[in-house]
C-alpha positions as CSV (number, residue, x, y, z in Angstrom):
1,X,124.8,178.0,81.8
2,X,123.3,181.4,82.2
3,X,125.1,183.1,85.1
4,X,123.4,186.2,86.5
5,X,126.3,188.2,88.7
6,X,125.1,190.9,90.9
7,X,127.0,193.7,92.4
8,X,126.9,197.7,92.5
9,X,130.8,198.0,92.5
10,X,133.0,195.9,89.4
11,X,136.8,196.4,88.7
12,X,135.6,198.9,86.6
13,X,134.6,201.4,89.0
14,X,137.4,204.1,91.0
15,X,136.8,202.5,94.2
16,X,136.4,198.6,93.2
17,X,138.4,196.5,96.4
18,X,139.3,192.8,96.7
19,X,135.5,191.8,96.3
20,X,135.1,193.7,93.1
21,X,138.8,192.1,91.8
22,X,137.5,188.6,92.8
23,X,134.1,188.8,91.3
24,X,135.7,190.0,88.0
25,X,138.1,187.0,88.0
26,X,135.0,185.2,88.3
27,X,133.4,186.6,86.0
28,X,136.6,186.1,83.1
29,X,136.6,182.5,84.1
30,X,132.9,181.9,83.4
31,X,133.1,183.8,80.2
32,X,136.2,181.7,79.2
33,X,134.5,178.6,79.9
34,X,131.7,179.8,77.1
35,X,128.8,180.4,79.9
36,X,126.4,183.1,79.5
37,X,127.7,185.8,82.0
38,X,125.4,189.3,82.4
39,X,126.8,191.3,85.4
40,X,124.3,193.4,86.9
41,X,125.7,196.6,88.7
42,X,126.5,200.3,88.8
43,X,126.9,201.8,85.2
44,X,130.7,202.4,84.7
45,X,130.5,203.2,81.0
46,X,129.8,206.9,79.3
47,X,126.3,207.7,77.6
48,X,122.8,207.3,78.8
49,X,122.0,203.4,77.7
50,X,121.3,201.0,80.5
51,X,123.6,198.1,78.8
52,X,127.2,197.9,77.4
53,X,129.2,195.1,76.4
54,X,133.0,194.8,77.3
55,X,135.3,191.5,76.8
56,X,132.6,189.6,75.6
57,X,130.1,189.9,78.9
58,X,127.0,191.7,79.4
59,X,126.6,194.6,81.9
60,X,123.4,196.1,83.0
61,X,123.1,199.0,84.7
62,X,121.0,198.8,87.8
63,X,122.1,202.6,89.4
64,X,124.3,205.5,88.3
65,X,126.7,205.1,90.6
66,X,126.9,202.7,93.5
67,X,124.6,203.2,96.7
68,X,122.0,204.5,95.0
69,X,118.6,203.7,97.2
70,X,116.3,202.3,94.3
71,X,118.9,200.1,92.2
72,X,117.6,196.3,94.0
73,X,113.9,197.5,92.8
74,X,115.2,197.9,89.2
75,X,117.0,194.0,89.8
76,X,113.8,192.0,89.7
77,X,112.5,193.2,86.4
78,X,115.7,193.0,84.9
79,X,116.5,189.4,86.0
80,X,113.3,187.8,85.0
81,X,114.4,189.8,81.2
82,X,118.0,187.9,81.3
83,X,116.2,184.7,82.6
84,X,119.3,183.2,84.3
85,X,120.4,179.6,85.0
86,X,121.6,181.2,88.9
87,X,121.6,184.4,90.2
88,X,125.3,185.0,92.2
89,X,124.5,188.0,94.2
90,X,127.9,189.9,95.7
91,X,126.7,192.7,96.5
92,X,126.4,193.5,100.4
93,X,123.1,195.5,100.3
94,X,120.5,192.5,101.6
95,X,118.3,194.2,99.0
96,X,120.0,192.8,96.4
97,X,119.0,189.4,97.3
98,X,115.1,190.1,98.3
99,X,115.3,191.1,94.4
100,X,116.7,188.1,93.6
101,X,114.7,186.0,95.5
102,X,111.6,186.7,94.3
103,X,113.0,187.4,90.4
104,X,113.5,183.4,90.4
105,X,110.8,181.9,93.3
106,X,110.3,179.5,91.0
107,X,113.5,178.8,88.8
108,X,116.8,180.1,89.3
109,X,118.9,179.3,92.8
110,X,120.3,182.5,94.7
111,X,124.2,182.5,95.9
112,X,125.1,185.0,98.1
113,X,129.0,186.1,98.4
114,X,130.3,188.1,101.2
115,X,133.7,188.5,100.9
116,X,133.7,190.6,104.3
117,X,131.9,189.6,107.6
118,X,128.6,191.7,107.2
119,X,126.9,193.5,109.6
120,X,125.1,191.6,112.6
121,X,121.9,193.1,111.6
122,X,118.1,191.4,111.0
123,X,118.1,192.6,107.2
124,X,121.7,190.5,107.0
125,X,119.8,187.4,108.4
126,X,116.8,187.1,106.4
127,X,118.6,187.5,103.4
128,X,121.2,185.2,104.2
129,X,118.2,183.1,105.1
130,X,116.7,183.4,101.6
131,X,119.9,182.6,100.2
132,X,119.9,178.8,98.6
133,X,123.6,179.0,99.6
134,X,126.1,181.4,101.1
135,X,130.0,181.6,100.0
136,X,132.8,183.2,102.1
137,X,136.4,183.6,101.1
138,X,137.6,182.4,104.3
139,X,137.0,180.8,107.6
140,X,137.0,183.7,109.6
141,X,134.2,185.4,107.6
142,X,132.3,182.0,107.6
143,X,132.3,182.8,111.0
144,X,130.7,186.1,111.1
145,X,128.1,184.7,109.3
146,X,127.2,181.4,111.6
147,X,127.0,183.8,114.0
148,X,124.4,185.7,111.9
149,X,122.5,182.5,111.6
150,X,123.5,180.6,108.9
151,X,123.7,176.9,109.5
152,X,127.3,174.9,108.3
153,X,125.4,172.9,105.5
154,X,124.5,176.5,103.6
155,X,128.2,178.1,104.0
156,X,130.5,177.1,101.6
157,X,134.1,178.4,101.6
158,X,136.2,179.7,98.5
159,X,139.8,180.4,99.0
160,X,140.7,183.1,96.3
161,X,142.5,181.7,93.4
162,X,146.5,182.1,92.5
163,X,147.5,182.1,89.0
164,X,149.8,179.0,89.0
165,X,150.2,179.7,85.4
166,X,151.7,182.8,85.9
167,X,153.5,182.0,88.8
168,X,155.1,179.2,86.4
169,X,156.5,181.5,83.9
170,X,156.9,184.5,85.7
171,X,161.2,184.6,86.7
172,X,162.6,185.9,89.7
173,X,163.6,189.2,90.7
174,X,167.0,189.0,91.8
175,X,166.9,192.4,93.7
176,X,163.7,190.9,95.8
177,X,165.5,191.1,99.3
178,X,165.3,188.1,101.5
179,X,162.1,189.9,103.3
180,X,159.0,191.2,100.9
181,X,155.5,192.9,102.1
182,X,152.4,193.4,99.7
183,X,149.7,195.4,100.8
184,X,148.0,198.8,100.6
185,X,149.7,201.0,103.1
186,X,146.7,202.2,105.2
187,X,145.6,202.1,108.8
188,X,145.3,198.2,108.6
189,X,148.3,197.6,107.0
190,X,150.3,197.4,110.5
191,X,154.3,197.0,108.5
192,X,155.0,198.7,111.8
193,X,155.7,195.3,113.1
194,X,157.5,194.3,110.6
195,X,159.6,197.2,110.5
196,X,160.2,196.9,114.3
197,X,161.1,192.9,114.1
198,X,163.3,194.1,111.0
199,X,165.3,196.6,113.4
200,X,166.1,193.7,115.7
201,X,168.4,192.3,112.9
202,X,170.5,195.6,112.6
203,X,173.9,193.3,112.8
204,X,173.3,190.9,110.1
205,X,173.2,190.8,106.5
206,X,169.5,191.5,105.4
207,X,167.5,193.3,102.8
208,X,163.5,194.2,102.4
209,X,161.3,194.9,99.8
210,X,158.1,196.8,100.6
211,X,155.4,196.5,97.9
212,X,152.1,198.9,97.8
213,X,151.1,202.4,98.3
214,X,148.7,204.2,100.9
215,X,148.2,207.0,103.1
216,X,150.6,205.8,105.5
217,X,153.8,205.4,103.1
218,X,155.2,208.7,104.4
219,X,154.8,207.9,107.9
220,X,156.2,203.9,107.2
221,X,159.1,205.3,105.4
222,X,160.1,207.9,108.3
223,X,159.6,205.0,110.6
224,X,162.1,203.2,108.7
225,X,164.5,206.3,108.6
226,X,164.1,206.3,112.3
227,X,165.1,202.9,112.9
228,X,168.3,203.1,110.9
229,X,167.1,200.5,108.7
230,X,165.8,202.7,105.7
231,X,168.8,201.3,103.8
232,X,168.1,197.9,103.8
233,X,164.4,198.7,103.7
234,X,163.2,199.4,99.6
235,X,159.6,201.1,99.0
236,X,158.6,200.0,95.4
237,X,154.8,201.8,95.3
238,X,152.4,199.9,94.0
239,X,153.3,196.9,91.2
240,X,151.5,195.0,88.3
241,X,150.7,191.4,88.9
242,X,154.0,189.9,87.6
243,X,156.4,191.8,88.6
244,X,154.7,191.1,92.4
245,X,155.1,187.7,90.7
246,X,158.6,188.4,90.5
247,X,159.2,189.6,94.0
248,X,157.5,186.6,95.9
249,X,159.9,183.8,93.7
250,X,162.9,186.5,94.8
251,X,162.2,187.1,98.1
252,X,162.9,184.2,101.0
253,X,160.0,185.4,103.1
254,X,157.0,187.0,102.9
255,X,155.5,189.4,106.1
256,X,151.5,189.4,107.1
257,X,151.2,191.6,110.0
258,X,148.0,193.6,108.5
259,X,145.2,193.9,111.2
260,X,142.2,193.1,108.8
261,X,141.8,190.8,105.8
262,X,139.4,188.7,104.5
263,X,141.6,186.7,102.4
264,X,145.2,187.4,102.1
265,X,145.6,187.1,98.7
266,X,149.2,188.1,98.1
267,X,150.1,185.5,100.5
268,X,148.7,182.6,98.6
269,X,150.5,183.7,95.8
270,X,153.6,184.4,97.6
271,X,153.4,180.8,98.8
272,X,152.6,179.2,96.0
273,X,156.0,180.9,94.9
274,X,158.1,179.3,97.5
275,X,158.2,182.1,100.1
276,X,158.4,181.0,103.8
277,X,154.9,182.3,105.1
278,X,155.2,184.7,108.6
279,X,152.0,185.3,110.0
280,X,151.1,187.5,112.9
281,X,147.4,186.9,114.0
282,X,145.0,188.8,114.6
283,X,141.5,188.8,115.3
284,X,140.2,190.5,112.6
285,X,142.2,188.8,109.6
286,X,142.4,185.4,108.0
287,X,145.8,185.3,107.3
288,X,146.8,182.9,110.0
289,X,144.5,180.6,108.1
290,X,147.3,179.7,105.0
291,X,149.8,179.3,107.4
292,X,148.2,176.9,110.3
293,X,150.0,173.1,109.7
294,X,151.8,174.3,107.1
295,X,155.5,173.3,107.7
296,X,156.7,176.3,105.9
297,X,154.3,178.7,107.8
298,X,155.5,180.3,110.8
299,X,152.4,182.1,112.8
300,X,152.9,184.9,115.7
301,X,150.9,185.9,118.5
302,X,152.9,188.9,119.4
303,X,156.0,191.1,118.2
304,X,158.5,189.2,120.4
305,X,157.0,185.9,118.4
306,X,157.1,187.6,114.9
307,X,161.2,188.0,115.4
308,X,161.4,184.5,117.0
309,X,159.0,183.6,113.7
310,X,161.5,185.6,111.4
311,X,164.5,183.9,112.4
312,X,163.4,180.4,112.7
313,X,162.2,181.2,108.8
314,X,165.5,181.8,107.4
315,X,166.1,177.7,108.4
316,X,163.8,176.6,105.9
317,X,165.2,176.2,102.3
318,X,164.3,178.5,99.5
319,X,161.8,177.7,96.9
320,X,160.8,179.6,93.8
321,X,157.7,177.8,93.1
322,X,155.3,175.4,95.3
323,X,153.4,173.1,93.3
324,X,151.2,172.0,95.7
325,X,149.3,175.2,95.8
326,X,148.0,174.4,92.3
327,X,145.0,173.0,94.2
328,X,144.5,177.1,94.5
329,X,145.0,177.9,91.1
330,X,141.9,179.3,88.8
331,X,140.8,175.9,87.3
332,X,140.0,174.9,90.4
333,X,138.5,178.1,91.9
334,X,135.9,178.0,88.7
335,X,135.5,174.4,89.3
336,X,134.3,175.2,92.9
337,X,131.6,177.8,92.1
338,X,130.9,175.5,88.7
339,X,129.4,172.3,91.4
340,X,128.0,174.9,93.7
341,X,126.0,175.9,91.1
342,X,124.9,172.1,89.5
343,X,124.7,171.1,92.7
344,X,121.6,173.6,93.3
345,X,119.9,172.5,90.5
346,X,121.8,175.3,87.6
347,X,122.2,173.4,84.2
């Protein structure tokens, strides 16, 4: 299969989020599966040549940098060249899937990605409209979008995949803490909460593990201080895949309180290595999503709740590993996108 993917912003580039990082998985998958991937985006690579090969895929430079006004123009020409089997367009600009749309009127079928709810606007309709189907990470963006006027039998949700294979082989770190958090410490990242819920324990035997790095660090770490709990509380800055790994199959609980996400993607993984999921919701986040029904997911409405949540978690047994969330795992994340894709007609 031929596999067009569109998007300004890959891994590749300095300020490539969660969208970019789950395209690119996509993108490795395909490749690995011996389809015909060309990604069409923002040249990453040095010298003046419009194409570059890296890891055995195609890239195609559409603009010099990402955001540049003319790049969906220079899609249609270059589509109709590559002659793809599907166009998968990720890219939030509604440009991007006008081009696409009339590169393959009369072939290819268009998917449109939004990994974050777009904005509300008549540009984000029509193209959503001209979209043979739409995919969302979650629910909650899923909705954003039937409120833009997409009707159910277009939307198609895609949880973000876990690597059960790592998770497998990956071994426990012993120094986890019963407690871990996993996220880019910004103005979303709300460990706040947790930090407060934390303090509530100060008489019994705990310990935490805070994972990521941000602008707020400084101010999270003095909170911490301030608390009395900075002992028991252990920044770690940002860490590879494996050794988060590591952590999750450690740790006995794992903390959401972040006001906004799409898809929580550390929390998947931490649940699919045995960590007791505590949620707190909110309304502009998904999180509460992986936990709902789950008898090993505890979800809070408020900061009273999240210690209530906290305390009832330490009364479910510790796991190191949760096969059940293999139903996440890549196979069947590719899978998903492969019968999307035959199911619109792609051979």
């Amino acid at each position: 299969m031929r596999v067009a993917l569109v998007s300004a912003r890959t891994v590749h580039h300095a300020d490539a989020g969660p969208a970019a990082e789950r395209l690119d998985s996509l993108r490795a998958l395909l490749a690995g599966r011996g389809h015909d991937v060309t990604v069409f985006c923002a040249q990453w690579w040095d010298g003046d040549h419009d194409a570059f090969e890296h890891d055995g895929v195609a890239y195609r430079a559409l603009e010099p940098e990402p955001e540049e006004r003319w790049a969906p123009l220079r899609l249609l020409p270059a589509l109709r060249s590559f002659d793809p089997d599907v166009v998968h367009v990720a890219d939030p600009r509604p440009g991007f899937v006008f081009g696409a749309r009339l590169a393959s009127a009369f072939g290819a079928p268009v998917v449109t990605e939004y990994y974050d709810p777009p904005s509300d606007d008549r540009l984000t309709r029509w193209a959503a409209a001209a979209s043979d189907a739409v995919v969302v990470p979650s629910a909650f963006v899923g909705t954003a979008l039937r409120e833009a006027g997409v009707p159910d039998e277009a939307l198609h949700r895609i949880p973000n995949a876990v690597e059960m294979d790592r998770v497998r082989a990956v071994a426990a770190d012993p120094d986890a803490g019963d407690v871990v958090y996993s996220r880019t410490l910004d103005a979303d990242a709300n460990l706040e909460s947790v930090l407060l819920a934390l303090a509530e324990f100060r008489d019994y035997d705990w310990s935490a593990t805070v994972v990521g790095d941000g602008p707020e660090r400084a101010n999270y770490e003095r909170q911490a201080r301030d608390m009395g709990i900075a002992d028991r509380v252990s920044f770690v800055g940002e860490q590879s895949l494996d050794d988060r790994l590591a952590l999750f199959k450690g740790a006995h609980v794992y903390a959401q309180t972040a006001y906004r996400t799409s898809f929580p993607t550390d929390l998947l993984r931490a649940l699919a290595c045995g960590c007791v999921g505590v949620v707190e919701y909110h309304a502009d986040s998904a999180a509460h999503e992986l936990v709902e029904g789950d008898a090993r997911g505890f979800l809070a409405t408020s900061d009273e709740e999240l210690v209530d949540c906290l305390r009832d978690a330490t009364d479910v047994e510790r796991l190191d590993i949760d096969e059940s969330y293999a139903a996440h795992d890549e196979r069947a994340f590719l899978e998903r996108y492969l019968s999307l894709y035959r199911d619109l007609g792609a051979v």
